[in-house]
C-alpha positions in Angstrom: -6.1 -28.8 21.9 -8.5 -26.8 19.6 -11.9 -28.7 18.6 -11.7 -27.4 15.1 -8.7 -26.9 12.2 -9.8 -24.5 9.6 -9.7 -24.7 6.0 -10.0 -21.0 4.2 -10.6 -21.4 0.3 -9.1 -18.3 -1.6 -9.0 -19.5 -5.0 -11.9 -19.7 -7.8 -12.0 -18.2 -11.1 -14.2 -15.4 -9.5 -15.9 -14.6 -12.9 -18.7 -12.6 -12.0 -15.8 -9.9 -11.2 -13.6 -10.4 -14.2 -11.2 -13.0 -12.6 -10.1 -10.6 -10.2 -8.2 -12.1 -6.8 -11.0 -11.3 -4.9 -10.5 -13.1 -1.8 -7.1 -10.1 -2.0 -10.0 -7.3 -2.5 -10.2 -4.9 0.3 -13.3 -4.2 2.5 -13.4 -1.8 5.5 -9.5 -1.6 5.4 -8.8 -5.7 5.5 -8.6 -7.9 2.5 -11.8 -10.5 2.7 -9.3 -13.4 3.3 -7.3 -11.2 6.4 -11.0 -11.1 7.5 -11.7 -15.3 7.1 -8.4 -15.8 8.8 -9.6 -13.7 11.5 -12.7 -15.4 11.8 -10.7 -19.0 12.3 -7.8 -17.4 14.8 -8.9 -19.4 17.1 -8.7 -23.1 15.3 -6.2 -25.7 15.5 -4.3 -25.9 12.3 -5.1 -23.6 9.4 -4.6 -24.4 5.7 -5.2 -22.2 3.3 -6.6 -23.1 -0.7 -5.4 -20.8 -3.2 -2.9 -19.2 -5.0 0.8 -19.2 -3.0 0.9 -15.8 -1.0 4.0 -14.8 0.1 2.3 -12.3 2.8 0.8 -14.8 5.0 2.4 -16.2 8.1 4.7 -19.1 7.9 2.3 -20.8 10.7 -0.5 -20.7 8.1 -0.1 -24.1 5.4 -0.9 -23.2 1.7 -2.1 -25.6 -0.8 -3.7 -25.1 -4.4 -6.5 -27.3 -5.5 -5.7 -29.5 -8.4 -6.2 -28.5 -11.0 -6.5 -24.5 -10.4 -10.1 -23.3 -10.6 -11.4 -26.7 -10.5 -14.3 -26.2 -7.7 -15.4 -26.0 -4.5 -15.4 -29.6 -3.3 -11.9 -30.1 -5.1 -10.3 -27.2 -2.8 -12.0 -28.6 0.4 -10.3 -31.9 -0.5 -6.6 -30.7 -1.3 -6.9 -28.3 2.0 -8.2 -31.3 4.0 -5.4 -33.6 3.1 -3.4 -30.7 3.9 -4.0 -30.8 7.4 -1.6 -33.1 8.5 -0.6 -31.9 11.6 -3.9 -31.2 13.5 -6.7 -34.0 14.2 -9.2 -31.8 15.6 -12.8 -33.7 15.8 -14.0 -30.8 13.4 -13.2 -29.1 10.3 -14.1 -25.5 10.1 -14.9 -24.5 6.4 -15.0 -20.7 5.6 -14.8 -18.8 1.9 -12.8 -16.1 1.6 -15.0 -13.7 0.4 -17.6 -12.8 3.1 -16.0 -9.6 4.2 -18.6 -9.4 7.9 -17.4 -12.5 8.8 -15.9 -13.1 12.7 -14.5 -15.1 15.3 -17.9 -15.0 16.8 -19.5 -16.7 13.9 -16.9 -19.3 13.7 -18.0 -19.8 17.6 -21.0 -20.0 16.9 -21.1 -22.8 14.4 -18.9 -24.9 16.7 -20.8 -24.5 20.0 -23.8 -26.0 17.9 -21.7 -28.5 16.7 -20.7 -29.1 20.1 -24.3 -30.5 20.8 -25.5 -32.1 17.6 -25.3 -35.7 16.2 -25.7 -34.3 12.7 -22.4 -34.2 10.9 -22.3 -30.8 9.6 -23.5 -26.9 10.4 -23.9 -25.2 8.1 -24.8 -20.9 8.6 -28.0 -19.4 7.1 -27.6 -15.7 5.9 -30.0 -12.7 6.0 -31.7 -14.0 2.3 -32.3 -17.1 3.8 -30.1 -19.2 1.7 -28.1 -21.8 3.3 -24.0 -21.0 2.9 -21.9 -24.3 2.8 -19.2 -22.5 2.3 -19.8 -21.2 6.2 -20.1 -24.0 8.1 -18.2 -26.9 10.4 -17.9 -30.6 9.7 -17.2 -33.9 11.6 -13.9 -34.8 10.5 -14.8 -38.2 9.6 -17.9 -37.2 7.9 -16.3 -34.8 5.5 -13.4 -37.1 4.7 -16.5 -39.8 4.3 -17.9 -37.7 1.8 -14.9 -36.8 -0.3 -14.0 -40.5 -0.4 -17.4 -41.8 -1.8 -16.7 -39.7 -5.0 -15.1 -40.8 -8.2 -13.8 -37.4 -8.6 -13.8 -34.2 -6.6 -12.9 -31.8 -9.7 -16.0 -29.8 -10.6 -18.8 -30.9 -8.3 -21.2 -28.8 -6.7 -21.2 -28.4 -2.7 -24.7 -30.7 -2.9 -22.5 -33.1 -3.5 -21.2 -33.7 -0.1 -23.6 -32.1 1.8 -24.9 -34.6 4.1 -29.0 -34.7 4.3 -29.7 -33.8 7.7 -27.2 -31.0 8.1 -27.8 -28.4 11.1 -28.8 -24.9 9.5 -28.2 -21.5 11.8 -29.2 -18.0 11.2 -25.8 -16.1 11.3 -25.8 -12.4 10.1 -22.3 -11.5 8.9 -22.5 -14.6 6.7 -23.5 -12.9 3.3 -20.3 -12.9 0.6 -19.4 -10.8 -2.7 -20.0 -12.4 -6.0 -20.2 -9.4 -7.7 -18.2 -5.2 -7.7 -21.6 -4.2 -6.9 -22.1 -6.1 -3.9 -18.1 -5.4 -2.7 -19.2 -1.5 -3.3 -22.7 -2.0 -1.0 -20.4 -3.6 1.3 -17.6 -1.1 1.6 -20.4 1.8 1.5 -22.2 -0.2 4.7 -18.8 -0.4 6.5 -17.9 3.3 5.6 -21.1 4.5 7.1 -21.3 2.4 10.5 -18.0 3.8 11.0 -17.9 7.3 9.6 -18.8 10.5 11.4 -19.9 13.4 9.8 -16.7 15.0 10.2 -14.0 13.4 10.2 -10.3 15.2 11.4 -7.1 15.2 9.3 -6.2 12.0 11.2 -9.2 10.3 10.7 -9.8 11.3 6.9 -6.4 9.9 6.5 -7.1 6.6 7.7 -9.9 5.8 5.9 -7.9 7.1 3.0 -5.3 5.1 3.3 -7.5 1.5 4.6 -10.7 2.0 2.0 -9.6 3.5 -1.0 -9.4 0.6 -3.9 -6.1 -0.1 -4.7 -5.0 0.4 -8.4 -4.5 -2.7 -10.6 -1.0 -4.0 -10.3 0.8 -3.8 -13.5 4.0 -5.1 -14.6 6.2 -1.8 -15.1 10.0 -0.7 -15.7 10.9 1.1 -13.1 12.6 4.2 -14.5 9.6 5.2 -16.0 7.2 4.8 -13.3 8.2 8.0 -10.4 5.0 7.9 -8.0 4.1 4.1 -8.6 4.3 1.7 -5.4 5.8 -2.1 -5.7 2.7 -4.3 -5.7 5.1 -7.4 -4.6 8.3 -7.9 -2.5 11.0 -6.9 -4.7 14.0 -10.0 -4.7 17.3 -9.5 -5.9 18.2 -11.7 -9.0 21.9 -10.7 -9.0 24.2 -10.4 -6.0 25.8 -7.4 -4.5 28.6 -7.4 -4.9 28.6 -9.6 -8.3 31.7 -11.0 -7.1 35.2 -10.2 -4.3 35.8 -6.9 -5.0 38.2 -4.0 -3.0 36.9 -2.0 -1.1 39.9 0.7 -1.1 42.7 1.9 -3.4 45.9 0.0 -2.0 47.1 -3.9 -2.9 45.4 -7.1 -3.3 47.8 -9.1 -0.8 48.0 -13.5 -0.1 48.5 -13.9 3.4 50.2 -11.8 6.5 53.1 -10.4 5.0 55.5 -8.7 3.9 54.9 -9.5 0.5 56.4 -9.5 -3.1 54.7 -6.5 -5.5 53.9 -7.6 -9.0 53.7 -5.4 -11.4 50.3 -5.6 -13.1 47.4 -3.9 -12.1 43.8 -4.5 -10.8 41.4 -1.8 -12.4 37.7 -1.6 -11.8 36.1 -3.3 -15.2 39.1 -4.2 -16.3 40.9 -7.7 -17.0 41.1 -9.9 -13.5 44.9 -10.2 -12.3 45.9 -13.4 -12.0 45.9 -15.6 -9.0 47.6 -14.4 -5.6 50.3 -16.8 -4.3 51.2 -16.7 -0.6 53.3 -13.8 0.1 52.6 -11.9 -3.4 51.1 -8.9 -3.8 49.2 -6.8 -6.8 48.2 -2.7 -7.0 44.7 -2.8 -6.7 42.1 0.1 -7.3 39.1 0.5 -5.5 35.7 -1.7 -7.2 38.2 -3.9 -8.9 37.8 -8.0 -9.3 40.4 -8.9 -6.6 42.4 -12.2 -7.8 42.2 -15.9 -6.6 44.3 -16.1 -3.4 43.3 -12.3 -2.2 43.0 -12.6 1.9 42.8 -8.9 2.3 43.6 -5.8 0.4 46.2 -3.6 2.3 45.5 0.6 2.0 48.0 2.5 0.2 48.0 4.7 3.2 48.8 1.8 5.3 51.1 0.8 2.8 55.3 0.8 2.8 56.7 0.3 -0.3 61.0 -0.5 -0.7 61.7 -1.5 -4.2 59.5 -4.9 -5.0 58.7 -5.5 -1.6 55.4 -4.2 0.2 54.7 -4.3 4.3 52.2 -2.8 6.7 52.7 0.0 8.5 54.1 -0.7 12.0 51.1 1.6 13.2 48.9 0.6 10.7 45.5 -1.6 11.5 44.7 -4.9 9.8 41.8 -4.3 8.1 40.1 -6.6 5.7 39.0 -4.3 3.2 37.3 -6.7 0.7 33.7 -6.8 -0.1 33.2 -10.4 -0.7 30.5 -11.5 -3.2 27.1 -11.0 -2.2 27.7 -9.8 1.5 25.1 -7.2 0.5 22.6 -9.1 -1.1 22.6 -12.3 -2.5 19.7 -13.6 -5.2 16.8 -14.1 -3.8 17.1 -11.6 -1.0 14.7 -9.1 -0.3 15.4 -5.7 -1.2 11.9 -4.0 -0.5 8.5 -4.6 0.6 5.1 -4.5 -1.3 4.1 -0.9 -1.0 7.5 0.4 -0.8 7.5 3.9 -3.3 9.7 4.0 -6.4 12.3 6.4 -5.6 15.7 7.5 -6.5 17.4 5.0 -4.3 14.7 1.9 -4.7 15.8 2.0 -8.7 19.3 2.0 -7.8 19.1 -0.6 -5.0 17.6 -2.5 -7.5 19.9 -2.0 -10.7 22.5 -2.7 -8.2 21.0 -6.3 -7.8 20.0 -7.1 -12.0 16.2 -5.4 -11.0 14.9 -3.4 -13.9 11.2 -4.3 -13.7 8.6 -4.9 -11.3 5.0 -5.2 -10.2 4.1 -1.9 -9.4 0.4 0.3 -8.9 -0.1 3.8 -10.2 1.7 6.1 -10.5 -1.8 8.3 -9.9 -2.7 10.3 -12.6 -4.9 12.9 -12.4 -7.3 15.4 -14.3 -8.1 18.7 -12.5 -11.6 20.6 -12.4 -12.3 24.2 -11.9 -15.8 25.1 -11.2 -17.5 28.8 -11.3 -18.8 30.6 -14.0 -16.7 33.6 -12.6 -13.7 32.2 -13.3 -11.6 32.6 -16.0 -7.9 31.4 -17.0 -7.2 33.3 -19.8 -8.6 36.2 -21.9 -9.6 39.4 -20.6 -12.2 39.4 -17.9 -15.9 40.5 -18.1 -18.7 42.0 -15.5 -18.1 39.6 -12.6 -15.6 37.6 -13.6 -12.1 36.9 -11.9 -8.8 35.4 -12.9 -7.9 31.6 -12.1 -5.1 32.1 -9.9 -5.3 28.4 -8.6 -5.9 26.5 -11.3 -2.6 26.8 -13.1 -0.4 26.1 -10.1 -2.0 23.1 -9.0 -0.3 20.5 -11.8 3.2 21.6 -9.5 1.9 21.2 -6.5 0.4 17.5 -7.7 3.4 16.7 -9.4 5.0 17.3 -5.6 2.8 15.0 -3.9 3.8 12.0 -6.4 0.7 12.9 -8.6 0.7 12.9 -12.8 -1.9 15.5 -13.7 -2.8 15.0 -17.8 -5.2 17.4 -17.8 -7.5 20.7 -16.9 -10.5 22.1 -17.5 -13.5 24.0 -16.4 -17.1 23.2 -15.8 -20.0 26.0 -15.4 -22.1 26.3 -12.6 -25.2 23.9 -14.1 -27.7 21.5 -12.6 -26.3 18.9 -14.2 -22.9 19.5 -15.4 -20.6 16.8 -13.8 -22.6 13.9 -14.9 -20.4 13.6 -18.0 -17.1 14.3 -15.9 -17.7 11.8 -13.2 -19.1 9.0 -15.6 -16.6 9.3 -18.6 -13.3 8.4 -16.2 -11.0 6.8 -18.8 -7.4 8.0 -18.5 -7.3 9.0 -15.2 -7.4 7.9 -11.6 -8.2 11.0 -9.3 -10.3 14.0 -9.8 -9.5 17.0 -8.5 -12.4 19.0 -8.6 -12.3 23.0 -7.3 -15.0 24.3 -5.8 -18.8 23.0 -6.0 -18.5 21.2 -2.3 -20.5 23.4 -0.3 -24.2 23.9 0.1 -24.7 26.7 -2.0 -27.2 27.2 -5.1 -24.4 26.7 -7.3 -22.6 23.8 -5.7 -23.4 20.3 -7.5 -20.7 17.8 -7.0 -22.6 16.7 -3.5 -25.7 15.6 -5.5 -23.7 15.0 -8.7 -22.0 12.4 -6.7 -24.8 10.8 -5.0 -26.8 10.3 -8.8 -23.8 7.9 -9.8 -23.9 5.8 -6.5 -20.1 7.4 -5.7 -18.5 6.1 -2.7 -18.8 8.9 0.2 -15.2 8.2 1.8 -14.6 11.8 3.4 -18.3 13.9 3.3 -16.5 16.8 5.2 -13.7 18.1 7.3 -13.8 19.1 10.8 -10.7 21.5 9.6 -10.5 25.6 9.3 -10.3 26.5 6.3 -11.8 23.2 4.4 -14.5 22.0 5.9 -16.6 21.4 2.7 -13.9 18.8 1.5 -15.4 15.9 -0.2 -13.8 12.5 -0.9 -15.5 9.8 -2.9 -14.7 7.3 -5.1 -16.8 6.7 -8.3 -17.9 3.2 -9.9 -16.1 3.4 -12.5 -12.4 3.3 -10.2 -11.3 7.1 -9.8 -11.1 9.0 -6.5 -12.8 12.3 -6.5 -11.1 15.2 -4.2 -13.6 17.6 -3.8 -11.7 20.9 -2.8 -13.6 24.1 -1.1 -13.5 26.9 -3.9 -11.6 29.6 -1.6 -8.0 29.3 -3.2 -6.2 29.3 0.2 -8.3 26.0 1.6 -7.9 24.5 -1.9 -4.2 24.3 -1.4 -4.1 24.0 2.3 -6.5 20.6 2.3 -4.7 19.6 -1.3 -1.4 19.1 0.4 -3.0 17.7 3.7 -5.2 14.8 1.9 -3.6 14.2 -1.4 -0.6 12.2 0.2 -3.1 9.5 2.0 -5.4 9.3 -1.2 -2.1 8.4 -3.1 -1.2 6.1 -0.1 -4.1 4.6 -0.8 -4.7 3.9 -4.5 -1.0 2.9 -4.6 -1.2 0.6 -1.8 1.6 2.3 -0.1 1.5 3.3 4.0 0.7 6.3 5.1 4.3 9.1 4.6 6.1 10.2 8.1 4.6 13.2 9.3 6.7 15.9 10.1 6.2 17.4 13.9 7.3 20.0 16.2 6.5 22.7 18.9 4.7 25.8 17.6 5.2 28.4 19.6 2.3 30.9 19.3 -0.1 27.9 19.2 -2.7 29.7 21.7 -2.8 32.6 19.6 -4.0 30.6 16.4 -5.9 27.7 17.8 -9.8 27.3 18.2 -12.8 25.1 18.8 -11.6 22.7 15.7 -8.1 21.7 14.2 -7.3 25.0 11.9 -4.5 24.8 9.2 -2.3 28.0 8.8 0.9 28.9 7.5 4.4 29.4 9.2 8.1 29.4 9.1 10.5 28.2 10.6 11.6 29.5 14.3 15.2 30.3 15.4 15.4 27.8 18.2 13.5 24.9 16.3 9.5 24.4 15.9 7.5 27.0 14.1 6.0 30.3 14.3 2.5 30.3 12.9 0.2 33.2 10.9 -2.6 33.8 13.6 -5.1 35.6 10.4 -5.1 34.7 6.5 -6.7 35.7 4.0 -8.1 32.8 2.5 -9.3 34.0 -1.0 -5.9 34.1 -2.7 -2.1 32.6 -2.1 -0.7 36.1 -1.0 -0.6 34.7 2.2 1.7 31.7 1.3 4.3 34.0 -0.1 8.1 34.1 2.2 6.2 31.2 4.3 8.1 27.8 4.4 5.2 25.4 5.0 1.7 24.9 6.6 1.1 23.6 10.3 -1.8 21.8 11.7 -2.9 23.5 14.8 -4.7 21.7 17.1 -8.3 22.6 18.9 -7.4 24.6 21.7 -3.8 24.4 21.7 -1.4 26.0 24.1 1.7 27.4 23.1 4.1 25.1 22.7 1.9 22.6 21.3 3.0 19.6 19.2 1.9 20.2 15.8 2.6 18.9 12.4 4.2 20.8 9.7 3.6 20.4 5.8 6.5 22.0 3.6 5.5 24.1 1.0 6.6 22.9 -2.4 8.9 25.2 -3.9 
């Protein structure tokens, strides 16, 4: 038996941060309850105080303090009479929103339980305050406490806190109270774990895993191509509606052979009337079959001599009725949280009475040219030349589930993306062309670090692309930094854009696409290179060993771009991006 159950509180009015959920708010790739829960794996029975979340395992109780919002002490009372199962000596306590919390702290507080006579521990973080909303009780001492109060609802933590408790320095124990504090979190985790360069794989992950997710929104679902369901999506219908035919043939009561009726059973039309045994009706295939149908007979099966209908000697007995709700019945799940609305996912769910749902994104996105040498329309001067990336890239976005509202162009100043990345209404990515290098001209780097942007990607180890930037600003947008050289523009556009969607829209990561590439040794080098190819007779891909990066001549009669490996023999397993037409 454990020494400890665990209570994890996850509700509060959180209004330092707007009355987000922030217990559900993401740190380092886990939400700061996944991380609490972690913490306690190891305890007895857990309980959970909070809001009802469908996501958690069944093993895990879930109880809301009453009323909602109504306190610390209130929730540690509802999730300790929760714990009806367990009768551990101790009662680990933990808030859900300490995002370096782990198992080891949770050991911690127990071992020096273990050898104290005081009746709580409580952890001390790195600003020296005491947390008692880390700590482990005596069973009996906490359930003491609770009972010596008129009323739980509303009282500080003082108010149970016994007077000699045991305090211990923990690190890890600090929590969020504020977006600023989740940020210096997230930035801390980002950079322990980041190297300078990350590969596709790596950029991808911490993409998907650290990116903020967008706020959930309530959403019909025709009018939201690109979004992601925030929330399981349940049938309120059934499928079918109700006993319908499956063929065109003849609604028949019993084995047969049976007497043919004359009406008719038509799809929306008027219900025949009930089936006795041995009758039979002409039935048409999504039609209501009547009361007394045991199967519908196929007309192909079917023999026919004057008012009297019989099987087939040779024919199969077949049912050939789709009873109500065999597909899905209300209630049922019809797709995840984080499942993409497609084509099919609105028709699954108009099948089922699903017009609506909780959805994030879709990502919408304003796209920025850099360079006083370029120029999109007009005729060019001395030194100038023509945009030739600029105009394509809404497609190419609109491809990769992205809604671009608008472009524009920014000159080559000191300080000329202040405005852009602080003014961020109306949009949820930037994509922003050129300025990620080292060069006298190239800002967004240091424009970036002025408004305290989170670095998520600071560059590539990719050829062409290396001087890819991904950060995401204070104010909620992602910013895609894109080299300048048209060529590596595209080629990193379509190889990152998919997992920044992934993860503003809270979806996984898409299926990657893979294969042999047969003149791999000819095109690979000391870091992954991206090149384009097409399509080889006998299945995989033929790459282009040499491109010329500073236009899209070289994309032209190609059918997608591959991901070559360092050092890659021929033969190599690579994965292949299709070009969007």
């Amino acid at each position: 038996m454990s020494s400890a159950d665990a209570i994890v509180l996850a509700g509060g009015r959180a209004s330092r941060m707007g009355g987000v959920d922030k217990p559900a708010i993401v740190v380092g790739g886990r939400s700061m309850l996944e991380v609490a829960l972690d913490a306690v794996h190891g305890c007895g029975e857990i309980v959970v105080v909070g809001p009802h979340r469908p996501e958690l395992d069944a093993r895990i109780g879930q109880v809301r303090e009453v009323p909602p919002g109504s306190g610390p002490v209130a929730a540690i009372g509802s999730g300790l009479t929760a714990l009806t199962h367990g009768n551990a000596p101790w009662v680990v306590v933990l808030a859900a929103d300490m995002p370096f919390l782990t198992a080891v702290t949770v050991d911690e507080l127990l071992r020096r339980a273990a050898g104290s006579t005081a009746d709580a521990v409580f952890a001390i973080d790195e600003s020296g305050r005491p947390q008692y909303l880390v700590g482990a009780w005596r069973r009996t001492a906490l359930t003491l406490a609770l009972a010596r109060l008129e009323s739980a609802v509303n009282q500080p933590m003082k108010a149970i806190v016994p007077a000699d408790p045991v305090l211990v320095d923990l690190p890890g124990t600090g929590d969020c109270d504020t977006a600023d504090e989740v940020a210096r979190a997230r930035a801390r985790i980002a950079a322990e774990h980041a190297p300078t360069r990350l590969d596709l794989t790596q950029a991808r992950a911490v993409l998907a895993t650290a990116a903020t997710p967008l706020v959930a929104y309530e959403a019909a679902l025709a009018e939201v191509p690109g979004a992601a369901l925030a929330a399981p999506l349940v049938a309120v219908g059934a499928l079918p509606r109700f006993d319908v035919s499956a063929m065109d043939g003849y609604a028949v009561a019993g084995d047969g052979p049976w007497v043919l009726r004359r009406d008719i059973g038509f799809a929306g039309g008027a219900r025949p009337a009930g089936l006795l045994p041995g009758e039979a009706v002409r039935i048409a295939t999504g039609a209501h079959v009547p009361d007394g149908t045991t199967s519908v007979l196929r007309d192909e099966f079917a023999m026919i001599t004057g008012d009297r209908l019989a099987r087939r000697p040779d024919a199969p007995v077949r049912g050939d009725v789709r009873r109500r709700g065999e597909d899905q019945l209300p209630g049922d799940l019809v797709a995840h949280a984080g499942t993409r609305v497609s084509a099919a996912l609105r028709s699954a769910a108009a099948s089922v009475e699903v017009t609506s749902a909780l959805v994030r994104g879709p990502v919408r996105a304003r796209v920025v040219m850099t360079g006083d040498e370029i120029r999109a329309t007009g005729p060019l001067q001395t030194g100038q030349t023509r945009d030739s990336i600029g105009p394509v890239l809404p497609d190419l976005l609109g491809g990769l589930g992205v809604q671009v509202v608008d472009r524009v162009h920014l000159r080559d100043t000191a300080h000329s993306f202040d405005e852009m990345l602080t003014v961020t209404e109306g949009f949820d990515l930037l994509v922003v062309v050129g300025a990620t290098g080292g060069g006298a001209a190239d800002q967004l780097r240091t424009a970036l670090a002025r408004v305290d942007a989170r670095v998520l990607v600071p560059r590539l180890a990719l050829r062409p692309g290396g001087s890819t930037i991904v950060a995401e600003l204070p104010t909620g947008p992602t910013v895609l930094g894109l080299p300048g050289n048209p060529f590596a523009a595209v080629a990193v556009l379509l190889s990152l854009t998919p997992a920044v969607v992934a993860g503003r829209i809270g979806a996984p990561l898409p299926r990657t696409i893979v294969g042999p590439l047969h003149n791999a040794a000819a095109i690979a080098g000391p870091v992954q290179r991206i090149t384009p190819a097409r399509y080889a007779p006998e299945g995989g891909w033929l790459g282009e060993a040499k491109v010329r990066t500073a236009h899209l001549a070289g994309l032209i009669d190609y059918d997608g771009l591959v991901l070559v490996p360092p050092d890659a023999a021929d033969g190599a397993q690579v994965e292949f991006l299709p070009l969007p037409c």
